[in-house]
C-alpha positions in Angstrom: 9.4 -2.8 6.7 7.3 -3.0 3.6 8.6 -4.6 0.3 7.2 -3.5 -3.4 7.3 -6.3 -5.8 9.3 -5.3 -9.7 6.0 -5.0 -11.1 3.9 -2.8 -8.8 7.6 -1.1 -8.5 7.5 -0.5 -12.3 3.4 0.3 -12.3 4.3 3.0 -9.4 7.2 4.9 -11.0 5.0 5.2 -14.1 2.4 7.0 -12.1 4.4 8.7 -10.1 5.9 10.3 -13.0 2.4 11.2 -14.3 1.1 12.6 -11.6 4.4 14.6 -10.6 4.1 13.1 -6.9 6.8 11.9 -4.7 5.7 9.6 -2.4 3.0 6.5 -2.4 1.4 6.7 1.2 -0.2 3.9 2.3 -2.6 3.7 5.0 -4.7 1.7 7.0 -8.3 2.8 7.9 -11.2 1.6 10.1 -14.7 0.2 8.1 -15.1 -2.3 5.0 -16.6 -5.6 5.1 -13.7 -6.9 7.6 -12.7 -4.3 10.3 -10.1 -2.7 8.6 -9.3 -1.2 4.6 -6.2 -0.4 2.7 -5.8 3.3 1.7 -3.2 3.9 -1.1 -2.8 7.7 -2.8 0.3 9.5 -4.2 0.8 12.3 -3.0 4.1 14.9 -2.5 3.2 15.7 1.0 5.1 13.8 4.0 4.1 14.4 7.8 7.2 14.6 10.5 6.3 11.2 12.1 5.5 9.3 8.8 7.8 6.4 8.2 9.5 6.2 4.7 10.7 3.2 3.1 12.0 2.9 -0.3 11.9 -1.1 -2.0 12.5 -0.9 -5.5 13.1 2.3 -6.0 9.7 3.8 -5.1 9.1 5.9 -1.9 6.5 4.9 0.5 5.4 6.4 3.3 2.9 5.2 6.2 1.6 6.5 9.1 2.2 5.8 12.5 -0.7 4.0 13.4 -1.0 2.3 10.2 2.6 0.9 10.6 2.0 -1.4 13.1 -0.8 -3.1 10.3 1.5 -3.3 7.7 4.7 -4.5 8.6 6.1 -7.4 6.3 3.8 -6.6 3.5 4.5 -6.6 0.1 2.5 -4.3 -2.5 1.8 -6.1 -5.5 0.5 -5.2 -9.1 -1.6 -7.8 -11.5 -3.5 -6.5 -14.5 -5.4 -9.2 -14.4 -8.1 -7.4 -13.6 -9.1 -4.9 -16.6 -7.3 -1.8 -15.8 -4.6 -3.1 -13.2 -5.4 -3.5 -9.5 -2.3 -2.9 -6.6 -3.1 -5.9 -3.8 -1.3 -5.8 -0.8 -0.2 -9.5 1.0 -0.3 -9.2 4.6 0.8 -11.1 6.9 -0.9 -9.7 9.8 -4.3 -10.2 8.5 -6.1 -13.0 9.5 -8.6 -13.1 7.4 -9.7 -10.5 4.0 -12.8 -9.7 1.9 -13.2 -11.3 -1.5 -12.2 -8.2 -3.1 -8.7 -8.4 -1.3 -9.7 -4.6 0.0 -10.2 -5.1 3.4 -8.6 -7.1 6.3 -9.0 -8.2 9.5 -6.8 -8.7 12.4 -4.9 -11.4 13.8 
């Protein structure tokens, strides 16, 4: 499971209904500074063996493979940062880059 805070849930739907896309897939991919980076893209297209979840209202969809790094996260939204910036909390990292972008395993 995954869980989308209010505010990235609010931030999401608004792009989503930009873009005309379904589905936020998030990802998991080798490289960055700590072994492994966060991929996150809207997009209306859904392979057969992605997972879909839908916290607050938004649908998400991950990979197979990326599941197993992402389970109990929670997608957040701070525009703190100029322009807004999505972070992602999980609890199977041990250990991230300063720019929150990349992880590495436990």
């Amino acid at each position: 499971m995954i869980t989308v805070t209010e505010k990235a849930a609010a931030k999401l739907k608004e792009l989503i209904a930009e873009d005309k896309k379904e589905f936020l897939r998030v990802a998991v991919k080798g490289g960055g500074c700590s072994g492994f980076q966060y991929h996150m893209e809207l997009t209306s297209e859904k392979d057969e063996n992605d997972s879909v979840y839908e916290p607050n209202g938004v649908k998400v969809i991950i990979d197979p493979i990326s599941i197993r790094y992402l389970l109990g996260s929670e997608i957040d939204y701070s525009e703190e940062v100029v322009g807004g910036k999505f972070t992602i909390k999980n609890p199977g990292a041990k250990s991230t880059c300063g720019c929150g972008d990349s992880f590495e395993t436990k």
